[in-house]
PLY file of the C-alpha trace (Angstrom):
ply
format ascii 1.0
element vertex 330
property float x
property float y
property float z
element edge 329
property int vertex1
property int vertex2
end_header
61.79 -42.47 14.47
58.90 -40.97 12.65
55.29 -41.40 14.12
53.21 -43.46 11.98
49.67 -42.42 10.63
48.30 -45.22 12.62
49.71 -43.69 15.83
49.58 -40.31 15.08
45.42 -41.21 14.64
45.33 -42.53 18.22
46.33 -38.57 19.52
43.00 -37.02 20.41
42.48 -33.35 19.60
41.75 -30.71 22.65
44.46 -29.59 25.48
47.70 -31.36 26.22
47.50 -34.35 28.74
49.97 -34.36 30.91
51.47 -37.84 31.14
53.98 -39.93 30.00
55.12 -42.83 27.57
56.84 -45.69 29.95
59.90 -45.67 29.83
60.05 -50.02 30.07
57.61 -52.43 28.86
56.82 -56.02 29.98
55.86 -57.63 26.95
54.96 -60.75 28.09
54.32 -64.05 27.86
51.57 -64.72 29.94
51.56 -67.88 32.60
55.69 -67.26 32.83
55.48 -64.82 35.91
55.12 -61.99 34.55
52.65 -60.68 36.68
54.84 -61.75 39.79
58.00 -59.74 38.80
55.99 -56.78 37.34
54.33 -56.49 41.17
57.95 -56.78 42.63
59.28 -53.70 40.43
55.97 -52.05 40.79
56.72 -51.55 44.97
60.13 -50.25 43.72
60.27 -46.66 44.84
61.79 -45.45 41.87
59.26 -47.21 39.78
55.59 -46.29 38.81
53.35 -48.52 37.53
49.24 -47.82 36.31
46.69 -49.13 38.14
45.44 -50.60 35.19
47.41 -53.61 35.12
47.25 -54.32 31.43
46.27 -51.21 29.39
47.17 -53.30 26.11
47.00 -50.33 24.01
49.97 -50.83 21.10
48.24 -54.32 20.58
45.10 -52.46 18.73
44.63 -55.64 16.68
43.08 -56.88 19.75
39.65 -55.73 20.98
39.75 -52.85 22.76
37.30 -53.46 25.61
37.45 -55.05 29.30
34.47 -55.96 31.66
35.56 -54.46 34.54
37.23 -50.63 33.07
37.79 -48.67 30.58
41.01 -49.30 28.21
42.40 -46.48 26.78
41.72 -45.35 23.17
43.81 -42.51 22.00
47.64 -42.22 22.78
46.21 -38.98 25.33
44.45 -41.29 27.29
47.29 -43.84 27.11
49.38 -41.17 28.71
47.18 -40.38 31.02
47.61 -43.58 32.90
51.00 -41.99 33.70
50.76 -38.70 34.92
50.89 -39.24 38.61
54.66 -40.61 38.44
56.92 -38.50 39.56
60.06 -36.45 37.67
62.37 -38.78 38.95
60.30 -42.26 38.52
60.90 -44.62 36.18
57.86 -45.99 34.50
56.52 -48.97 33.48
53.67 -50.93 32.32
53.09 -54.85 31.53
50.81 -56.04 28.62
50.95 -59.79 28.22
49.94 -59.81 24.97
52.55 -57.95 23.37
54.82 -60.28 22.49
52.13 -61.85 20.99
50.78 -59.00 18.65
52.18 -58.60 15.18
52.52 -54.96 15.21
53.05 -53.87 19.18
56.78 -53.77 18.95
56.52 -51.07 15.99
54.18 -49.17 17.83
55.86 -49.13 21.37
59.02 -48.11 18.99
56.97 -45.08 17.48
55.84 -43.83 21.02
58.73 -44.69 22.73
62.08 -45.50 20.95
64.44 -45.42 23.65
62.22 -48.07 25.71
64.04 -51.12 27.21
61.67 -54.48 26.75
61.49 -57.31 28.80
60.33 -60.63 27.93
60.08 -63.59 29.44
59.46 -67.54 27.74
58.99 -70.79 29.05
59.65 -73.92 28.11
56.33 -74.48 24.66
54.51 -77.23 26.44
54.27 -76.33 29.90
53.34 -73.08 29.15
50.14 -74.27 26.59
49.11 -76.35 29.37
49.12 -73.23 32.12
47.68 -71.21 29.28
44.66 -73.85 28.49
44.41 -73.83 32.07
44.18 -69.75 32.82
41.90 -69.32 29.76
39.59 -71.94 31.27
39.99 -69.92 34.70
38.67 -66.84 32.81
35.94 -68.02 31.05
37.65 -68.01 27.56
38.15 -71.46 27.20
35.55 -74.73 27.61
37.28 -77.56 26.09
38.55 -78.90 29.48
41.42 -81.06 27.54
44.25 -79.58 26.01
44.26 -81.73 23.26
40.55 -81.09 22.27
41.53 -77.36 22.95
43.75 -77.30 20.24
42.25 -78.91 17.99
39.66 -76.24 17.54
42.02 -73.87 16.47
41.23 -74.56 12.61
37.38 -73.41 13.49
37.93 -70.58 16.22
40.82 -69.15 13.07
37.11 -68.49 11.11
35.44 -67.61 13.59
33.73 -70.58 15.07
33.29 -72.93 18.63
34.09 -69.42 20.15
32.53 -69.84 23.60
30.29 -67.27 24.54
32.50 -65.07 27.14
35.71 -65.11 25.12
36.49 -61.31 24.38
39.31 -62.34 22.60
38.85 -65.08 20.25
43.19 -64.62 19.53
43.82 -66.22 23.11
42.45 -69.43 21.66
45.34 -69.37 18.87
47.62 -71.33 20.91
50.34 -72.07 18.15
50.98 -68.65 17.31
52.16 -68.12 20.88
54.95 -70.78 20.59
56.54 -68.71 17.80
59.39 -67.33 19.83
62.07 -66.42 17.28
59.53 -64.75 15.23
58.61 -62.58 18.12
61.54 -61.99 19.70
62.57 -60.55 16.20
60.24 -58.30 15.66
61.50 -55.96 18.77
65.02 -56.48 17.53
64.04 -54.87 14.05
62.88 -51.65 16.30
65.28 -51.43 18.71
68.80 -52.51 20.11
69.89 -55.20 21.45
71.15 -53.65 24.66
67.55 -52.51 25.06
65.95 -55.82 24.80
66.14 -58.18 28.23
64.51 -62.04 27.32
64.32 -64.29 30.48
63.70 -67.69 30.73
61.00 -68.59 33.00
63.08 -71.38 34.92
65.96 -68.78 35.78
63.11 -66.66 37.29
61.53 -69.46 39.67
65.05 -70.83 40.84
66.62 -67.21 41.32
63.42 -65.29 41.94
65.76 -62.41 43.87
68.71 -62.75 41.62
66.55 -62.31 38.35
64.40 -58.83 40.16
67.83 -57.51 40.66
69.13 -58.04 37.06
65.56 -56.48 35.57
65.94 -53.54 37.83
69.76 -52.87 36.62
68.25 -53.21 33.07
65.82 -50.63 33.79
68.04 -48.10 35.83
66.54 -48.84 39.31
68.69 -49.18 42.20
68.48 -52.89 42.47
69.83 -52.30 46.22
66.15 -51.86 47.42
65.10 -54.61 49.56
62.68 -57.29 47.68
59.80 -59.00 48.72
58.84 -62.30 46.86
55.54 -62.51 45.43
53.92 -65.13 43.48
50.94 -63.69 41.86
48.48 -65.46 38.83
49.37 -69.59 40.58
48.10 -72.38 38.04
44.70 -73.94 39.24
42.21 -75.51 37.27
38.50 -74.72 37.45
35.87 -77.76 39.08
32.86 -76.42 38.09
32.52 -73.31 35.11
28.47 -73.10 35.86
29.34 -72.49 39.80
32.13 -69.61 38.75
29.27 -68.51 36.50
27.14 -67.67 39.12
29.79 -66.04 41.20
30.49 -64.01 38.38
27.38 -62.61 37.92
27.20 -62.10 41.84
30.42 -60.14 41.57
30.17 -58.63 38.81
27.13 -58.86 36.75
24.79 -56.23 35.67
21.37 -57.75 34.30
18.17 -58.49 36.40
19.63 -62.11 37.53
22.95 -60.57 38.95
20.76 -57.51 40.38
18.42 -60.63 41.89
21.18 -62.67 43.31
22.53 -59.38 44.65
20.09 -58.08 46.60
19.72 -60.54 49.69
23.79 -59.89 50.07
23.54 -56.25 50.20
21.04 -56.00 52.57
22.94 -58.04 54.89
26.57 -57.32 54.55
28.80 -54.45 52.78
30.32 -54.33 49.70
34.45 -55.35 51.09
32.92 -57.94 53.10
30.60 -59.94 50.19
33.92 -59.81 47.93
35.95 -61.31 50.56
32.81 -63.82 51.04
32.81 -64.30 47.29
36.56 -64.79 46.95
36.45 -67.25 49.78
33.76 -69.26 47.60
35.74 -69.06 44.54
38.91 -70.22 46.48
36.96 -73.37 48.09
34.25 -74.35 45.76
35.61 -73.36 42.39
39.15 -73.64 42.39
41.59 -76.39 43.05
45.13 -77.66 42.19
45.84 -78.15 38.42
45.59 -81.83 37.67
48.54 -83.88 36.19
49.39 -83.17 32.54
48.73 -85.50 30.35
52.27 -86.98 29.43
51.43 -88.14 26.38
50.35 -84.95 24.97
52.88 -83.13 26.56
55.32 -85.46 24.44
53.57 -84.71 21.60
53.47 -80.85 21.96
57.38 -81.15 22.75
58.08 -83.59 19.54
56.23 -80.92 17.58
58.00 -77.86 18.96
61.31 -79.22 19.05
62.59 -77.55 16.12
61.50 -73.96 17.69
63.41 -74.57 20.65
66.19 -75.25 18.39
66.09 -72.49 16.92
65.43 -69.79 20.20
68.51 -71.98 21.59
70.88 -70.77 18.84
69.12 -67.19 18.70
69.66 -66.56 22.75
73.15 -68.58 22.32
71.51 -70.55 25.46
71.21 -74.54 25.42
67.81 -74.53 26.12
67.51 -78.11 24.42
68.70 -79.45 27.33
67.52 -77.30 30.01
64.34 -78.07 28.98
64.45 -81.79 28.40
64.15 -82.22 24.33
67.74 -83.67 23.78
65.53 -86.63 25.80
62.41 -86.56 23.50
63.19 -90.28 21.95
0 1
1 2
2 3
3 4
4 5
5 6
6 7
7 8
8 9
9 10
10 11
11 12
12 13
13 14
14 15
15 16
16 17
17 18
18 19
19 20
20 21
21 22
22 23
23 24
24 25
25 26
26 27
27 28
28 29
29 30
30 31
31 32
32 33
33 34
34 35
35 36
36 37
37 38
38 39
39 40
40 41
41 42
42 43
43 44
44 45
45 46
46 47
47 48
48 49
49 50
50 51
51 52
52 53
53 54
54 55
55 56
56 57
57 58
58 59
59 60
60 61
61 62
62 63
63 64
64 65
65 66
66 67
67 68
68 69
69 70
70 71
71 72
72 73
73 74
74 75
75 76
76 77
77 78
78 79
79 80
80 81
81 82
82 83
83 84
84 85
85 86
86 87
87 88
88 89
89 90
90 91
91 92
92 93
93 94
94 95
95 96
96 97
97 98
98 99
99 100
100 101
101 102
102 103
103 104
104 105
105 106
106 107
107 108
108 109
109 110
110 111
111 112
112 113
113 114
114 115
115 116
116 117
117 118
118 119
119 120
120 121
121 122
122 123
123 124
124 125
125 126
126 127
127 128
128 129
129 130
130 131
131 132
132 133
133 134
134 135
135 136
136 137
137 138
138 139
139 140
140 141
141 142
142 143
143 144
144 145
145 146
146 147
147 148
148 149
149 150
150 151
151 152
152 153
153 154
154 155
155 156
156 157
157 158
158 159
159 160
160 161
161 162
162 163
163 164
164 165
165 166
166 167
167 168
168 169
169 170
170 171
171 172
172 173
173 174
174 175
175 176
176 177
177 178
178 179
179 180
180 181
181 182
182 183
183 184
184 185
185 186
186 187
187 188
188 189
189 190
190 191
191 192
192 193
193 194
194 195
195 196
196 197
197 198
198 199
199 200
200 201
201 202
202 203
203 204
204 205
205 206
206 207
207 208
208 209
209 210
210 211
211 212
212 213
213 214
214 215
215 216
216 217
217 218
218 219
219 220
220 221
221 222
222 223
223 224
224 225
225 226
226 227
227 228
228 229
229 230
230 231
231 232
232 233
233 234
234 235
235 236
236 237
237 238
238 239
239 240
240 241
241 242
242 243
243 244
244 245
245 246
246 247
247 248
248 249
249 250
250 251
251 252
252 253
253 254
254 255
255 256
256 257
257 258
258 259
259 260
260 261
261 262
262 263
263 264
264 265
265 266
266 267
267 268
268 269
269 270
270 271
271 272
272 273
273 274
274 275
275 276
276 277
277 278
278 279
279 280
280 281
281 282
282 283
283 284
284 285
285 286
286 287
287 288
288 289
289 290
290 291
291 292
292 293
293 294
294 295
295 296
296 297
297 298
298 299
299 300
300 301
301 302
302 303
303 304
304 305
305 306
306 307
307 308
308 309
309 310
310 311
311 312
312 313
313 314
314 315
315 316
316 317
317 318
318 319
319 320
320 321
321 322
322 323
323 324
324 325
325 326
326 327
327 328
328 329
């Protein structure tokens, strides 16, 4: 397949970078354990996996900055990420919001057309509630119902009620995450179906070993290697947003009020130990167990997706209708 002039744009001039293109891709969603089974293959010896956790870089609709490092910019840097694996390692990386992006699948495709794609989905409602939920976690999100949540998305589409620390305004577009068939598609105009692995997010918490294994034979790992469990990324809900404001800017901050709050910690402990003291404030003070969805909305939400689990049920040949509850919608 031809390289694009958009892709071909992202190669930066100078010496060659060593590196490599992975050869597999978690596309996402987010909040369906993605990060969880990425961490499991990432301890797989034959398996390398960045350090940067999401580099995000064939979604370049999406801005292309991150508090906390640098993302890369050209396809050399992209590369980069890569070039301590090993000859004989696979490699890997996991952007969540591929699956989401109109125009990642062609791009990965460009760069990479023998890549095999994993996705995973999860049943439309639950998963806007854990999303609403992680976005409020991060700082995206301060409509603390669901319901009020998405019904902003009108506005935040033209650029308005965009709180103040959202980098991406996109993560508040919650319907066009709950187009399934639509994305799904666009990786099966770009490459085969024997590259393309879609999991459902119920198979992967009921059979968390079973499902590893049957990713790592899709990859060309040795799914032999022992596995250790990990849930990573649990679903909590945030008590107070101003308290997690001031640990951020604590942990993280870098104007006069973070420097300020800063100072009286240094002086009396090192760095490892005022994370773990920060973490441990974050873990007791901040966050707590999700509440109880709101069944009524979560009704709604199902009613009004019903027809796109119809149609992912007939497109996966899978009866998800009933593994997920809507033949029982009234």
């Amino acid at each position: 397949m031809a390289i694009s002039a958009e892709t071909a744009a992202s190669v930066s001039a100078g010496p060659e970078v060593r590196g490599r293109v992975p050869d597999f891709f978690m596309v996402g969603h987010p909040k369906c354990g993605t990060t969880a089974l990425y961490d499991m293959l990432a301890a797989h010896p034959q398996i390398f996996t960045p350090e940067l956790r999401e580099p995000t870089f064939f979604a370049s609709e999406l801005p292309r900055e991150d508090h906390r490092t640098k993302l890369p910019a050209t396809l050399d840097e992209y590369r980069a990420l890569f070039a301590a694996a090993r000859p004989e390692q696979l490699v890997g990386e996991r952007s969540a919001t591929y699956l989401w992006s109109a125009g990642a699948a062609r791009r990965i495709a460009e760069a990479q057309p023998a890549a095999r794609i994993v996705a995973i989905l999860r049943e439309p409602a639950s998963f806007l509630r854990s999303l609403h939920l992680q976005n409020l976690q991060s700082h995206y999100e301060t409509k603390r119902d669901l319901g009020a949540a998405l019904a902003l998305e009108r506005d935040r589409r033209a650029g308005r009620r965009i709180p103040r620390r959202c980098r991406r305004p996109q993560a508040l577009f919650y319907s066009e995450y709950v187009r399934y068939v639509e994305q799904l598609r666009r990786y099966r105009a770009v490459f085969a179906e024997e590259q393309m692995l879609v999991l459902i997010y119920d198979d992967y918490r009921a059979e968390n070993e079973a499902t590893v294994r049957r990713v790592l034979r899709f990859v060309g790992a040795d799914e032999r290697v022992p596995i250790a469990p990990a849930e990573v990324n649990p679903t909590v809900r945030i008590r107070s947003q101003h308290l997690d404001e001031l640990v951020h800017s604590v942990s993280v901050g870098r104007g006069p009020v973070s420097r300020a709050a800063k100072a009286p910690l240094k002086a009396l402990a090192p760095r490892r130990l005022r994370r773990s003291a920060l973490a441990a404030v974050q873990r007791r003070l901040i966050l707590a167990p999700p509440p109880p969805p709101d069944e009524r909305l979560m009704l709604e939400l199902r009613r009004r997706y019903r027809p796109e689990v119809l149609a992912l049920s007939e497109y996966l040949d899978r009866d998800l209708v009933s593994l997920w509850g809507y033949d029982r919608l009234g």
